[in-house]
C-alpha positions as CSV (number, residue, x, y, z in Angstrom):
1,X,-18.4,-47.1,1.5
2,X,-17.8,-44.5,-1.2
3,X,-16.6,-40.9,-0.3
4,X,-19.2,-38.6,-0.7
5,X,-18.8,-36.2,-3.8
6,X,-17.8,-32.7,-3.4
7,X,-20.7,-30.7,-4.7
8,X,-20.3,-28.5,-8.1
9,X,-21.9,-25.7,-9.0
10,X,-24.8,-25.9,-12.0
11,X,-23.9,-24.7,-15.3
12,X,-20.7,-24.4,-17.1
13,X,-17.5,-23.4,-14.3
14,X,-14.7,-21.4,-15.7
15,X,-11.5,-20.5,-13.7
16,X,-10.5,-17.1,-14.3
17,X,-8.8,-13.8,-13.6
18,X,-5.6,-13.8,-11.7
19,X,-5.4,-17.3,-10.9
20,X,-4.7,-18.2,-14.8
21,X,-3.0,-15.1,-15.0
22,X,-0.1,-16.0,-12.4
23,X,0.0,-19.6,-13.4
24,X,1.1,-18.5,-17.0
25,X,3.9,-16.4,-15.2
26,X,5.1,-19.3,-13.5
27,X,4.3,-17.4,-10.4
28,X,2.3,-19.2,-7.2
29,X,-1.3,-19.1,-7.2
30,X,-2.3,-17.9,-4.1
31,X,-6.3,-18.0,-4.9
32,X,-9.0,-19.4,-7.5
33,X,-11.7,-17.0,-8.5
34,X,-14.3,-19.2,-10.7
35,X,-17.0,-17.8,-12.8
36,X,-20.3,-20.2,-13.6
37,X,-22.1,-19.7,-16.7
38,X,-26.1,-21.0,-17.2
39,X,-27.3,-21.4,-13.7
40,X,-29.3,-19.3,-11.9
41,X,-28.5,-18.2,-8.2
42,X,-31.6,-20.8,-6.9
43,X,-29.9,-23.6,-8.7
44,X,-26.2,-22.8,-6.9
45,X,-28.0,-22.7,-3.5
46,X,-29.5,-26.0,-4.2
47,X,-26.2,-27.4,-4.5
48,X,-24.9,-25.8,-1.2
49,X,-23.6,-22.5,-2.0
50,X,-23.9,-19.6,0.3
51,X,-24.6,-16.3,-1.1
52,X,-22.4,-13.7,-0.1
53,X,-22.4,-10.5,-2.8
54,X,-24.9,-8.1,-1.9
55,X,-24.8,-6.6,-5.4
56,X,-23.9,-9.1,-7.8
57,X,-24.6,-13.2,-7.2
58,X,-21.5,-14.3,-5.8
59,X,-21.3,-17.8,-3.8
60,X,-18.9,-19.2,-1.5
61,X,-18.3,-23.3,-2.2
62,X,-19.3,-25.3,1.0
63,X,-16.2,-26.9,1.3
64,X,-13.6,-25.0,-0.2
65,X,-14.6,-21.6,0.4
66,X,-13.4,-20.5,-3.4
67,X,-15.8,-17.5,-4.6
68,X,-17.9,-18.5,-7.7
69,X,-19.6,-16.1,-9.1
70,X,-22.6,-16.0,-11.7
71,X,-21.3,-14.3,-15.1
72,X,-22.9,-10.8,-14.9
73,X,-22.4,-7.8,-17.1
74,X,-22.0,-4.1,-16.1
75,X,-23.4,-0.7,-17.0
76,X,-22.3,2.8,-15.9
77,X,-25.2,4.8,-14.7
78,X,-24.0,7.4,-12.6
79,X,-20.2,8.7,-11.7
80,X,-18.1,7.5,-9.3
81,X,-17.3,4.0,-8.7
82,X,-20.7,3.2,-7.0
83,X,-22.2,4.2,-10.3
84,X,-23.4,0.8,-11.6
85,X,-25.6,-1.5,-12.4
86,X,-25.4,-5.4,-12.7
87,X,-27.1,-8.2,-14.5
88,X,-26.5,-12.0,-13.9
89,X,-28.4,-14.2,-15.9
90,X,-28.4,-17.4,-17.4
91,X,-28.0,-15.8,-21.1
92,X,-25.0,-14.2,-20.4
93,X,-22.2,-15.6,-22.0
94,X,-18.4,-16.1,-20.8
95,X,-17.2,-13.6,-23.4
96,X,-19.3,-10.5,-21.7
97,X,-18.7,-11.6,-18.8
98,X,-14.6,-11.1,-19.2
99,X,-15.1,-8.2,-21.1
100,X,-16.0,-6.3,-17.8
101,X,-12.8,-6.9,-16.6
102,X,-10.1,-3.9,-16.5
103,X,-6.8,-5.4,-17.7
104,X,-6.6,-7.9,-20.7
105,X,-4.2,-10.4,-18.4
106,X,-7.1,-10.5,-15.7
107,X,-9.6,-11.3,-18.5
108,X,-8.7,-14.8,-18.7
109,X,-10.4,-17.8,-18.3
110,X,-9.6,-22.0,-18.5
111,X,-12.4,-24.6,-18.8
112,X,-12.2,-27.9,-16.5
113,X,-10.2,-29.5,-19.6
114,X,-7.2,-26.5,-19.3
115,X,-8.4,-25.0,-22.1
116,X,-7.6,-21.4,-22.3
117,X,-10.2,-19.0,-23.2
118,X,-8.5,-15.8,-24.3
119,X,-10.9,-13.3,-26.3
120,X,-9.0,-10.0,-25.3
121,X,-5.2,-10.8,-26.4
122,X,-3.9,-11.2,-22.7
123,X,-1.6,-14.1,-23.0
124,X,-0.4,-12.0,-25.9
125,X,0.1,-9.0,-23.6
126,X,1.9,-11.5,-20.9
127,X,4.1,-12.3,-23.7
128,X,4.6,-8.6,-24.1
129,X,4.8,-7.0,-21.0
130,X,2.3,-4.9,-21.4
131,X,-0.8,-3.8,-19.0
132,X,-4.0,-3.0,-20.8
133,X,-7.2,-2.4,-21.0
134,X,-9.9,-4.9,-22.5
135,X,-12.2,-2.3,-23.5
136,X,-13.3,1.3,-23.5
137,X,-15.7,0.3,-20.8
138,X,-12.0,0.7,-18.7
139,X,-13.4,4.5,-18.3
140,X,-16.4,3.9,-16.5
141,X,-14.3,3.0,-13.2
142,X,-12.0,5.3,-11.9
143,X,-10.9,2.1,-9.4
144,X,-9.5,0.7,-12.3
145,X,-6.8,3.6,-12.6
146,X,-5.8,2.1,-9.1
147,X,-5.5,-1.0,-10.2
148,X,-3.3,-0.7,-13.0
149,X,-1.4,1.6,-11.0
150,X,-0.8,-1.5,-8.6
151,X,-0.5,-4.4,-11.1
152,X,2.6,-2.1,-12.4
153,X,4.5,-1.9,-9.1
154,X,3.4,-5.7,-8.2
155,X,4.9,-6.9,-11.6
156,X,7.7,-4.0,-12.5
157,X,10.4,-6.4,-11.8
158,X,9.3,-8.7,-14.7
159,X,9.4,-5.6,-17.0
160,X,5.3,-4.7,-17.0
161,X,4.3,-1.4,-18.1
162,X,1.4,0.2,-18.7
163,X,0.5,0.3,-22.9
164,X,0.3,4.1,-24.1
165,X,-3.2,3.6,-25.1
166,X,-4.5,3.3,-21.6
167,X,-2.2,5.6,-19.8
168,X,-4.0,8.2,-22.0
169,X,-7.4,6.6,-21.6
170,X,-6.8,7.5,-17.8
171,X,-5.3,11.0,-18.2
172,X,-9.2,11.6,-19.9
173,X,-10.7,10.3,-17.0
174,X,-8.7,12.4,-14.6
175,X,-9.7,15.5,-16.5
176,X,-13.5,14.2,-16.6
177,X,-13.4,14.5,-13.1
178,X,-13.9,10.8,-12.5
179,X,-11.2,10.1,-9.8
180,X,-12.4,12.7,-7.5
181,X,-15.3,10.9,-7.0
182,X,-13.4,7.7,-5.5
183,X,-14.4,6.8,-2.0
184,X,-11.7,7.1,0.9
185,X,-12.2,4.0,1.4
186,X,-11.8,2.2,-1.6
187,X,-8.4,4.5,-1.9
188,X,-6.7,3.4,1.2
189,X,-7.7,-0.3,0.2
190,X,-5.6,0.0,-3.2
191,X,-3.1,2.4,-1.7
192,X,-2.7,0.0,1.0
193,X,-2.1,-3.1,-1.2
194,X,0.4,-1.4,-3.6
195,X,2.3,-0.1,-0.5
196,X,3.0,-3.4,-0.1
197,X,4.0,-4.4,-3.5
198,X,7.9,-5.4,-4.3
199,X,8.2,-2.0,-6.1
200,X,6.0,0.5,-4.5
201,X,7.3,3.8,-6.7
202,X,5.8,2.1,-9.8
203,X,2.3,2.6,-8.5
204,X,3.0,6.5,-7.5
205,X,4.9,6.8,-11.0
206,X,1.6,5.7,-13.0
207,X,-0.8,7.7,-10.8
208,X,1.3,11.1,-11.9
209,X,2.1,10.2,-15.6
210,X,-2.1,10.2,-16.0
211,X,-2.3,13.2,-13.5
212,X,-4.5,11.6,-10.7
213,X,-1.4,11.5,-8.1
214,X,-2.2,15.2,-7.7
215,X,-5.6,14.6,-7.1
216,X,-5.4,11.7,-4.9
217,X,-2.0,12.8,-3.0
218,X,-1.5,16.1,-4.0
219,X,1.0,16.4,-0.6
220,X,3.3,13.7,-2.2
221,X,2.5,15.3,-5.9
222,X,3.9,18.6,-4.8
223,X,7.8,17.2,-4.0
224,X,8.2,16.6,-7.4
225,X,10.9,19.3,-8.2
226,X,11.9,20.3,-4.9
227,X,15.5,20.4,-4.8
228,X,17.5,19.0,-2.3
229,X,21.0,19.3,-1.5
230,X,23.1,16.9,-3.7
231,X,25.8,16.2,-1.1
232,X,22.7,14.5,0.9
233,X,20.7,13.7,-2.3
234,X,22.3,13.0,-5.0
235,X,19.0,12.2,-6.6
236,X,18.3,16.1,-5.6
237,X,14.4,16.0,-6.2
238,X,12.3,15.3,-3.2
239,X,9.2,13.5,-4.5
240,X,12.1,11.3,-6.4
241,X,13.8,10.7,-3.1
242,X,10.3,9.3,-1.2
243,X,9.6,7.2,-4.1
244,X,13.2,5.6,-3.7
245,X,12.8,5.5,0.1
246,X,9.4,3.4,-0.5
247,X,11.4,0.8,-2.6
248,X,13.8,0.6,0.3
249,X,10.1,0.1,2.6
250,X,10.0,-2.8,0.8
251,X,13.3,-4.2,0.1
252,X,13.4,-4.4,4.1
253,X,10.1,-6.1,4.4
254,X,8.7,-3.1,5.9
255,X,5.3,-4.0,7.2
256,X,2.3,-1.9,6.2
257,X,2.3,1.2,9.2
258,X,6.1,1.9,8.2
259,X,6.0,2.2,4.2
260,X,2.5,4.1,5.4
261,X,5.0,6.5,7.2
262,X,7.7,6.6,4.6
263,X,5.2,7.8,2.5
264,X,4.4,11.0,4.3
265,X,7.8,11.4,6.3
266,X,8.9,14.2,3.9
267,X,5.7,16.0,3.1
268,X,7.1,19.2,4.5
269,X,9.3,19.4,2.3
270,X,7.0,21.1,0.0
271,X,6.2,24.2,2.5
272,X,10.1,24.6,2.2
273,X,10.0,28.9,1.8
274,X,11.8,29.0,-1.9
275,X,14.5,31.3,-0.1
276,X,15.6,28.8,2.0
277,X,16.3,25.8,-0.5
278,X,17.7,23.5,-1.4
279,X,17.7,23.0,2.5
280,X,14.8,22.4,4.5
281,X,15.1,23.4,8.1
282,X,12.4,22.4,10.0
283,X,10.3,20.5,7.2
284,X,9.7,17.8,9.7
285,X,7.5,20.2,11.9
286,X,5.7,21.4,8.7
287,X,5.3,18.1,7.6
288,X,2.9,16.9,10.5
289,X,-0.1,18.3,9.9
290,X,0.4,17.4,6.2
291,X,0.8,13.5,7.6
292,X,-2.2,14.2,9.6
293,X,-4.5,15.7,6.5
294,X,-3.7,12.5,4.4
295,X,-4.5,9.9,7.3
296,X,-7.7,11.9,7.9
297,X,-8.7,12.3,4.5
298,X,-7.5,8.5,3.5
299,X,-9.2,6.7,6.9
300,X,-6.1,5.4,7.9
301,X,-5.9,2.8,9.7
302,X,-5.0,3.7,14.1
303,X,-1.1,2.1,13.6
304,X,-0.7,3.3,10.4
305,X,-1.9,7.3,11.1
306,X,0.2,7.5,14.4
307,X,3.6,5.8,13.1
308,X,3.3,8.5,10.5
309,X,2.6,11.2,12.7
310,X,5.7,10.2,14.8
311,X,8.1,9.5,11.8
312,X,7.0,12.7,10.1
313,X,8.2,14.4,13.3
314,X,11.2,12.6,14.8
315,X,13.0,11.3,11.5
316,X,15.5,13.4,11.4
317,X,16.2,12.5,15.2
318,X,16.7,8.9,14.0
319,X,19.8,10.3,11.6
320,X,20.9,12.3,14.6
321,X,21.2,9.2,16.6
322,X,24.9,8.6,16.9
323,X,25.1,12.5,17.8
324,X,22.4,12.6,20.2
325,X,23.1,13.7,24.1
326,X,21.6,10.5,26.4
327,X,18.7,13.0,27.5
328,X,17.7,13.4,23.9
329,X,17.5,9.9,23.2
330,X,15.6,9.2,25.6
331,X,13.5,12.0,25.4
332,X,12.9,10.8,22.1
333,X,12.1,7.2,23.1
334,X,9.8,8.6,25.3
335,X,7.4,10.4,22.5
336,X,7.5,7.4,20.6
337,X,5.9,6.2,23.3
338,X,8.6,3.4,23.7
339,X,8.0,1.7,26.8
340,X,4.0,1.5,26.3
341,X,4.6,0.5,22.5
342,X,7.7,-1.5,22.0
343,X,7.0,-2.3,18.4
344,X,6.9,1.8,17.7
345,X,10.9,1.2,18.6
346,X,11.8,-1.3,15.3
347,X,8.8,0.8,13.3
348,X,10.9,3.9,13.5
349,X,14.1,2.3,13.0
350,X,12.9,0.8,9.4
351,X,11.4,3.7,8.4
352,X,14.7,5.8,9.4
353,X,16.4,3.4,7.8
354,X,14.6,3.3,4.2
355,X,14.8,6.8,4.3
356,X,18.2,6.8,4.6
357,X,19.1,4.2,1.8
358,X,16.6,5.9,-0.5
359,X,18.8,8.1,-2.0
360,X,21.2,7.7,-5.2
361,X,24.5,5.5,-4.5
362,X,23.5,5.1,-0.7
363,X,21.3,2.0,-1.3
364,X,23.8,-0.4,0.4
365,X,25.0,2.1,2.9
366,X,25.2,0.5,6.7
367,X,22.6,1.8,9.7
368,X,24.2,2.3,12.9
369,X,21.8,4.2,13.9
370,X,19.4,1.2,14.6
371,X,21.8,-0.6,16.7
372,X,22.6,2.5,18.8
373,X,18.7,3.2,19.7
374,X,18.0,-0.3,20.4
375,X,21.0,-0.6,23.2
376,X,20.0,2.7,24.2
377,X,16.2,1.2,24.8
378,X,17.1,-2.1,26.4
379,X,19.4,-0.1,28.8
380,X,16.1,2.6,29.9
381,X,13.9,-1.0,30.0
382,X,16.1,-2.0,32.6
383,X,15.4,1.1,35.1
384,X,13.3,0.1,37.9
385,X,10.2,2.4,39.6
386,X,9.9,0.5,42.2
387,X,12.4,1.9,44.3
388,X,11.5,5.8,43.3
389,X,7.6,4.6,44.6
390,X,9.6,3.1,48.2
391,X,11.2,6.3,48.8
392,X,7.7,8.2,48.8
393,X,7.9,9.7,45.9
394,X,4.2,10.7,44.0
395,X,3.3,10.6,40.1
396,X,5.5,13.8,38.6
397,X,8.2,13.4,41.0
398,X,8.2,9.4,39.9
399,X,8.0,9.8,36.3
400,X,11.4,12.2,36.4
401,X,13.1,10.0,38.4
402,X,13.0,7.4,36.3
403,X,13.7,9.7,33.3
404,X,17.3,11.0,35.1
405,X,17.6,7.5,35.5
406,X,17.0,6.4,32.6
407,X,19.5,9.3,31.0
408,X,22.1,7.6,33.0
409,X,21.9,4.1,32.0
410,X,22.0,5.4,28.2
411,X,24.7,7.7,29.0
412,X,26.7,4.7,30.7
413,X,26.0,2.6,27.7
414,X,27.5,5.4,25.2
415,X,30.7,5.3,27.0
């Protein structure tokens, strides 16, 4: 008995976008996007497709799962990037449908035979190193500043960089007003990704050559020449020192919450009185309600908006470690909410430590600090309430008894 065929879609199937993209870098193709060309989204559920795009016709395989979607065209009708309007019909060719696409290396496509189709020069601009657009139609989505931001940290290590032409085609969009009218939402989502990229400052680097970092983050915007002093800095400015911190996020393996918090943990930095510089007593204070705006602003995720919150604030406590009195360590374990939230314990230590090697020369530079508040936490998880509750003590009197206690075990650990 034969086994029974795997269904295909109608029409003419093209595999496209980042898929042929990444295989032509030699790099792992994580998913296939397809596009299907002269069918009809009646005929595609006739095969067994399930519809899933609400806007556009976009169909899920029954099998594989793979996203095919009908070739469609675009048109800009209002501002913003909810400002459009889709058509999908049989007519519409392979060729318009790639030229909606925002980067020429995403506008890519193979037939079943592995024939490339390549009408936009993107191989060429794989070749080259270069990120650009496909079209002028690249204005009419302020997302797609986002994206390029992103596809330049993702690929900065194989020498990527955005082409001149559309670095300047996004400075006129930032002074047309169109990134302002970006959702939260759709923000956070690219933030988000390029946070996690292998070279996070590339994104933030892009966003302020074309001028929308100072719309989108205007806290992080504002570091750029605050001084620091050298002896602590030697890359002096602050926003520089963040963006080398975040590449330090990510050459630990930070996850998500603590390059979130690296971000933000020196946004008070830019409240620094000019009298007082290049020192900054008391930015980390100053810096919380800053923290705060952005996660408010942004939607931030629960994990991500409280870890910043509490590396905004403590940071500097984490340096401090080694110097720290037993009460203050455990004081500070204790806002971090340690013994509820063990993971806040290893969060706070990466993003302590990131900030720490992001500055010039002190890349490589050990972290003591980690090991110190670790011992220092698996010595308070060993204090016991039980005995505190059997001598009749009641909720106050409890929780400092097991705070002096907890003092002590630290203190005998320190010894």
């Amino acid at each position: 008995m034969s086994a029974t065929k795997s269904p295909t879609p109608p029409g003419r199937t093209y595999l496209v976008g980042g898929a042929v993209r990444d295989r032509l870098l030699g790099l792992p193709v994580k998913e296939r996007d397809w596009v299907v060309v002269g069918a009809t989204p009646e005929a595609m559920a006739e095969r067994g497709f399930r519809p899933v795009g609400r806007e556009f016709p976009v169909f899920l395989h029954p099998e594989t799962g793979e996203e095919y979607a009908l070739a469609r065209t675009e048109r800009k009708v209002a501002a913003g990037y909810h400002g459009f309007t889709f058509h999908a019909s049989p007519a519409v060719t392979l060729e318009q449908d790639l030229a909606r696409r925002d980067l020429t290396i995403n506008a890519m496509a193979e037939d079943p035979q592995g024939r490339r189709i390549d009408p936009y020069g993107g191989e060429r601009d794989l070749a080259e190193r270069r990120l650009r657009h496909v079209s002028p139609a690249f204005r009419e989505d302020p997302v797609r500043i986002l994206r390029l931001a992103r596809f330049a940290a993702r690929f900065h290590r194989l020498g990527f960089a955005p082409s001149p032409d559309t670095l300047e085609l996004c400075r006129e969009m930032v002074a047309a007003g169109e990134v302002d009218a970006l959702v939260p939402e759709r923000v956070w989502q690219e933030l988000a990704r390029a946070l996690m990229e292998a070279v996070p400052s590339a994104f933030f680097r892009v966003l302020r050559d074309c001028g929308a970092l100072a719309r989108l983050l205007p806290e992080l915007d504002r570091l750029f020449g605050v001084p620091q002093p050298p002896r602590h800095h030697p890359e002096v400015d602050s926003g520089e020192h963040v963006l080398l911190a975040l590449d330090q996020a990510a050459r630990l393996e930070a996850p998500l919450a603590v390059r979130y918090a690296v971000l933000t943990h020196d946004f008070g930095k830019a409240e620094t009185p000019p009298e007082e510089l290049p020192r900054h007593r008391g930015h980390e204070e100053r810096g919380v309600p800053l923290a705060e705006a952005v996660s408010e602003r942004l939607q931030v995720p629960k994990a991500c908006r409280e870890l910043a919150r509490l590396v905004t604030r403590y940071h500097m406590h984490g340096h401090r470690l080694l110097k720290l009195r037993p009460a203050s360590i455990v004081r500070l374990l204790e806002r971090l909410d340690a013994f509820r939230r063990p993971e806040r314990v290893d969060g706070f230590l990466l993003a302590c430590e990131a900030d720490a090697r992001g500055r010039t020369g002190f890349e490589d530079r050990p972290f003591p600090q980690a090991a110190c508040l670790r011992a220092a936490y698996d010595a308070c998880k060993a204090v016991d309430p039980r005995p505190f509750v059997e001598q009749g003590l009641r909720g106050p009197e409890i929780a400092e008894a097991v705070h002096e206690a907890r003092v002590r075990a630290v203190a005998a650990v320190n010894r």
